[in-house]
C-alpha positions in Angstrom: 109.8 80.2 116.4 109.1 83.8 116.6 105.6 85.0 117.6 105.9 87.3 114.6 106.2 83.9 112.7 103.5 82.2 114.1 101.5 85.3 113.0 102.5 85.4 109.7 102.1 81.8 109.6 98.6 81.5 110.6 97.7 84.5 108.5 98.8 82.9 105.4 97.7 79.3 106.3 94.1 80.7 106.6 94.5 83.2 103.3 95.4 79.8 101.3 92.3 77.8 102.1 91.8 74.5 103.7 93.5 72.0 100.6 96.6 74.3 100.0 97.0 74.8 103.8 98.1 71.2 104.2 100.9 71.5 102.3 102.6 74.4 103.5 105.8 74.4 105.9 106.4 77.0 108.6 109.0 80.0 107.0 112.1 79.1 106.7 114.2 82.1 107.2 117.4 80.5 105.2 115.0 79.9 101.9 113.8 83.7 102.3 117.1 84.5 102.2 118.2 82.7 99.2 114.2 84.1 97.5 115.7 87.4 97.9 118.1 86.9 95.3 115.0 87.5 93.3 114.7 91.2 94.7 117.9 92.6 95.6 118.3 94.1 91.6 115.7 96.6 92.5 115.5 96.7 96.0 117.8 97.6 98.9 117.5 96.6 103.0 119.4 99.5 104.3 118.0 102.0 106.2 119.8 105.0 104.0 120.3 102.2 101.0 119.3 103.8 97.6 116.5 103.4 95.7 116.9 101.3 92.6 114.5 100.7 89.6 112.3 100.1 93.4 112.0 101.6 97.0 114.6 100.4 99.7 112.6 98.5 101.5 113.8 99.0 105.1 111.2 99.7 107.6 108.6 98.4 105.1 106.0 96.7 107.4 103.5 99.2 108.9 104.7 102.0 106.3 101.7 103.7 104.0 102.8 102.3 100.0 103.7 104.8 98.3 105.0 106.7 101.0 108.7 107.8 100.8 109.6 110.9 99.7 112.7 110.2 97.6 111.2 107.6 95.2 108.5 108.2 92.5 106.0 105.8 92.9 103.6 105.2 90.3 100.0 107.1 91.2 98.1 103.9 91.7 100.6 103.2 94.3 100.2 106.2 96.0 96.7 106.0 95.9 96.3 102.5 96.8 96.1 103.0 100.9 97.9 100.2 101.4 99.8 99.5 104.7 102.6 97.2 104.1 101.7 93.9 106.9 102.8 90.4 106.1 99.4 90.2 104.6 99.4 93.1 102.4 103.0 92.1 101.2 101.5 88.2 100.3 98.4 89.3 98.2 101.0 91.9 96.4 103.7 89.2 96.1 101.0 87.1 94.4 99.5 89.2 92.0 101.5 92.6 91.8 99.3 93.9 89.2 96.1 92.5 90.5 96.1 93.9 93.9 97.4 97.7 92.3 96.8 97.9 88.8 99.0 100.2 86.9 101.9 100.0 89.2 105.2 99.6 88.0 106.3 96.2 89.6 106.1 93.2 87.5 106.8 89.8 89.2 106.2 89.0 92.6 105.9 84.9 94.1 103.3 82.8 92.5 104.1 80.0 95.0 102.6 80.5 98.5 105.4 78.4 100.2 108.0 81.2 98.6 105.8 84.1 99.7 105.5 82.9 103.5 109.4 82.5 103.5 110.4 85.5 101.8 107.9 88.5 104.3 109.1 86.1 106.9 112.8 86.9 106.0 112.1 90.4 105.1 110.1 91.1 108.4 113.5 90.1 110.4 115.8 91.9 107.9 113.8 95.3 107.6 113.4 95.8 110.9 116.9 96.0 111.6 
């Protein structure tokens, strides 16, 4: 495994708390994959993919939210300071409206297990 994995791994084994922590498997890159099929209606990978009813997402970890230029963001997500990390992404992924109020995702991953497995996959398929 990755040390990028381990990383996220360890992040979100220690954000979950002791009892939850037990039952959580390391990412598994294939499940990410097959999460994203939850995504890919408004999102694209591509570095010059379009924006759909969301931001591409390439180049997504260590970018300001809110940030590019060609896609209007709601203001509380430009305002929010937030720098997408695998950490960032899991408390957004588990509460979208809860982390940023008022911004125009609805959804996200209510199950930890999904969330580690779907910034894993995304972490290895943005940065390409």
């Amino acid at each position: 495994m990755s040390r990028r994995l381990l990383t996220l791994l360890s992040f979100c084994l220690a954000a979950s708390g002791a009892a939850s922590a037990q039952t959580l498997e390391p990412p598994s890159l294939e499940r990410g994959a097959e999460l994203w099929g939850k995504c890919r209606a408004c999102h694209t990978l591509e570095a010059n993919g379009r924006n759909i009813v969301g931001p591409r997402l390439h180049a997504v970890f260590g970018r300001r939210a809110g940030s590019l230029p060609d896609y209007r963001y709601s203001e509380a997500m430009k305002k929010s300071g937030v720098i997408w990390t695998a950490e960032t992404m899991d408390k957004y992924l588990a509460a979208t409206q809860d982390y940023i109020p008022g911004n125009k995702m609805y959804g996200g991953l209510a199950i930890a297990q999904d969330r580690i497995d779907l910034i894993a996959w995304l972490q290895q398929q943005t940065s390409r």
